[in-house]
C-alpha positions, 0 to 999 in steps of 0.5 A: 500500500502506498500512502501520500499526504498533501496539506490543505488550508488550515487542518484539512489534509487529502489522504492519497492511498494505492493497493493492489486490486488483488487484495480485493480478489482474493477476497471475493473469490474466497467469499463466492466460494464459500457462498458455494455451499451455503446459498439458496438458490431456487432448483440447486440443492445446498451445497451443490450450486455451482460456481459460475451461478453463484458468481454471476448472482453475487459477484457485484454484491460480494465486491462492493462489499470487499471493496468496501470493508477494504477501503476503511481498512486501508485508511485506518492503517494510512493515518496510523502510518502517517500518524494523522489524529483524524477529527471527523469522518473522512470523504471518500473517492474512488480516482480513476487511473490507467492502471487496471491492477490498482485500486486508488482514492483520496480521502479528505479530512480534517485533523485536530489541531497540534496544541502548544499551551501557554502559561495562565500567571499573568490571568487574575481570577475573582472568587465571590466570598457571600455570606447568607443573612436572615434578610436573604432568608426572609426574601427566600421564604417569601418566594417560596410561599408566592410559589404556593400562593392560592387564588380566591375571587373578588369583586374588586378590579384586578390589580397587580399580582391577581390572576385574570381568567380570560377568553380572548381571540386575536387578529391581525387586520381582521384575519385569524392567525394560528393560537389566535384564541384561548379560552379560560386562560388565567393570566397573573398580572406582572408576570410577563407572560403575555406579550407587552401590554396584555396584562397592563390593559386588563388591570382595573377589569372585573368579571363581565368586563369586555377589553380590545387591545390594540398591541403589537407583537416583538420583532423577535416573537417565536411565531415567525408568521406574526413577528412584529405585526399589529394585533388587536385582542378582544377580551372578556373577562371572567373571574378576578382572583386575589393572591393568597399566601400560605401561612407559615405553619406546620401543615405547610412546613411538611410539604417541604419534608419538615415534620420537627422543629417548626419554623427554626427548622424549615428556615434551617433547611432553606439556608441550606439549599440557597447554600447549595445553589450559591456554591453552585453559582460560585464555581460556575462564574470562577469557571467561566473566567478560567475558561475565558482565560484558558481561550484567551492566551491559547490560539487555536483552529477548530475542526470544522467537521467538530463544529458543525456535529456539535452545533447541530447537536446543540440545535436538535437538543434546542428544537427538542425542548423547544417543539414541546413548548411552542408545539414545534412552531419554529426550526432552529438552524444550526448557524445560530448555535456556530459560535458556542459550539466553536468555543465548545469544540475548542475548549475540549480541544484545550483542557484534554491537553491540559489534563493530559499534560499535567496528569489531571485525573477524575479518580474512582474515590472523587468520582464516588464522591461526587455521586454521593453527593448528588444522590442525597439530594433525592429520597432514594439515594442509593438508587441514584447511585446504582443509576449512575453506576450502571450508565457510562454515558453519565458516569461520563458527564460525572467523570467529566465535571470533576475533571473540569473542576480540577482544571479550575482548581489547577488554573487558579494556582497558576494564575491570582485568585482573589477573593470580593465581597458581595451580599447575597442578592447582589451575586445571585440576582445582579439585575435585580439589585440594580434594579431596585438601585 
């Protein structure tokens, strides 16, 4: 086999590999033989067809076959040869030449890229240091009891936070358009649900009430058809609901799993769980910052054939979730996901290197741990834990992570880390408390 490499722009490389055509017929006359005896063929008895019958019914078949269990031998045996670290699948052609006794193709692909690490000691890294206070968790409870708020009628007219049952049918110059109408929706004023002006026109309505808006729909709705046109809703309303919050008794502290110690206790347990979600959100910002930093100082070319896979995965995982909540009303094109699957690509590119070079290991123990942990968040633990030992793909995504995370950890001491201050709400809603600034 003879095997010639020419270098194309940026990673792509064209692969030119020639080999006897007799390893080929070798091939198929050992496999039409073998056929021989264990073909069916209508008026011949097993085991007695004949060669040329076999041949002539077969031979076409057998040798593409051949050919083709051939050709991807022979091209995992060329990158080998010619130590090619292949990212992607190849295109493969079949060129025609003169010589009847060789078979010859070029293969295109792309290859990763060769990667020279450069040092993160210049990169200073900000670590959030958040202390939870009893106003945080004041704020947190009184989330919590909005989340399980009820609703009851009134006479009065709707106000913020009350919920508005509705019917309502929309058009668009005098036209009907798809999921022009509800009936019986509950629509609660001031959270955002419809689009802008909706529910600020049904404030002040009672139940009987009769509304037309004349609204406009966002340049960027997820309804393409209507995007950006007037519409004019009809509404009529049907009940106005007032919020009612639970009281913070027992009856409502065991729906959350506390039946002892009251109200100590249930404040106890959602410290813990903003706890959980704050050291959450912690490391995730100082991991952005060392990814940030890791894509900063390391140029590096992505295979395009990498970021079109990923990128389409990322849209199919998007249209997936997506069709369920608008039933499918809009494709995602892969184009919109290009960029975020390039620093993907490029950041796994990066930190396989990186583990690689600085013998950075998910260990069995931490991997345990890791699980451990996430398992006792739910009732059966030890089902969690049988569920992810018994998946590789997600004792992967585990296995994964903690790599990750030991990246951070290793990034950090290369570069500065210092730590800041923030309250609670300042880190974990930013907008909000500018907001309210």
């Amino acid at each position: 086999m003879q095997v010639s490499v020419e270098v194309k722009e940026g990673l792509e490389r064209e692969l030119t590999v020639e080999f006897p055509k007799s390893d080929i017929d070798g091939v198929v006359k050992t496999r039409l033989q073998s056929l021989t005896k264990t073909a069916k063929i209508n008026g011949f008895r097993p085991g007695k067809i004949p060669l040329t019958v076999i041949r002539k019914r077969y031979s076409a078949q057998v040798e593409v076959e051949a050919l083709n269990e051939k050709l991807q031998q022979s091209y995992f045996e060329a990158i080998s040869q010619e130590k090619l670290n292949p990212a992607g699948q190849p295109t493969i052609d079949l060129v025609d030449t003169d010589d009847k006794d060789k078979i010859t193709y070029k293969a295109i692909l792309e290859v990763y890229p060769e990667v020279t690490l450069a040092s993160l000691s210049d990169q200073a890294f900000e670590k959030a240091n958040v202390t939870i206070g009893e106003a945080d968790i004041d704020s947190t409870v009184d989330n919590i009891r909005k989340q399980n708020q009820t609703f009851k009628d009134t006479d009065r007219g709707a106000e913020q936070s009350d919920q508005v049952i509705v019917d309502f049918v929309g058009t668009i110059a005098g036209e009907t358009f798809k999921g022009n109408d509800g009936q019986q929706v509950p629509v609660t004023i001031g959270q955002g649900q419809m689009i802008d002006g909706f529910e600020e026109g049904i404030k002040g309505t009672k139940a009987g009430d009769e509304v037309s808006l004349d609204l406009k729909f966002p340049e960027e709705y997820h309804y393409k058809e209507v995007a950006g046109k007037a519409v004019n809703f009809a509404i009529k309303v049907s009940a106005v609901k007032e919020a009612v919050l639970p009281e913070l008794n027992d009856e409502f502290f065991s729906k959350f799993g506390i039946t002892e110690g009251g109200a100590d206790a249930f404040r106890a347990e959602v410290k813990n769980n903003m706890q959980l979600e704050l050291d959450k959100s912690i490391a995730a910002k100082l991991k952005n910052q060392v990814m940030d930093a890791v894509l900063e100082v390391n140029e590096l070319l992505v295979p395009k054939a990498l970021v079109e896979e990923e990128a389409k995965n990322m849209a199919q995982q998007m249209q997936q979730q997506y069709q369920v909540q608008q039933q499918g009303e809009a494709e995602l094109q892969t184009s919109l996901f290009e960029e975020q699957a390039k620093r993907r690509v490029a950041l796994g590119i990066l930190l396989a290197d990186i583990a690689k070079t600085h013998e950075i290991k998910a260990s069995e123990d931490l991997v345990k741990e890791k699980i451990n942990e996430l398992a006792g968040t739910y009732e059966n633990p030890q089902e969690v834990m049988d569920y992810y030992m018994s998946h590789k793909d997600k004792l992967a995504e585990i296995e994964s992570f903690i790599l990750e995370e030991q990246i951070v950890d290793w990034a950090c001491e290369q570069g500065t880390t210092a730590e800041k201050e923030f309250s609670f709400t300042e880190f974990m809603n930013p907008k909000q408390e500018e907001t309210a600034a």
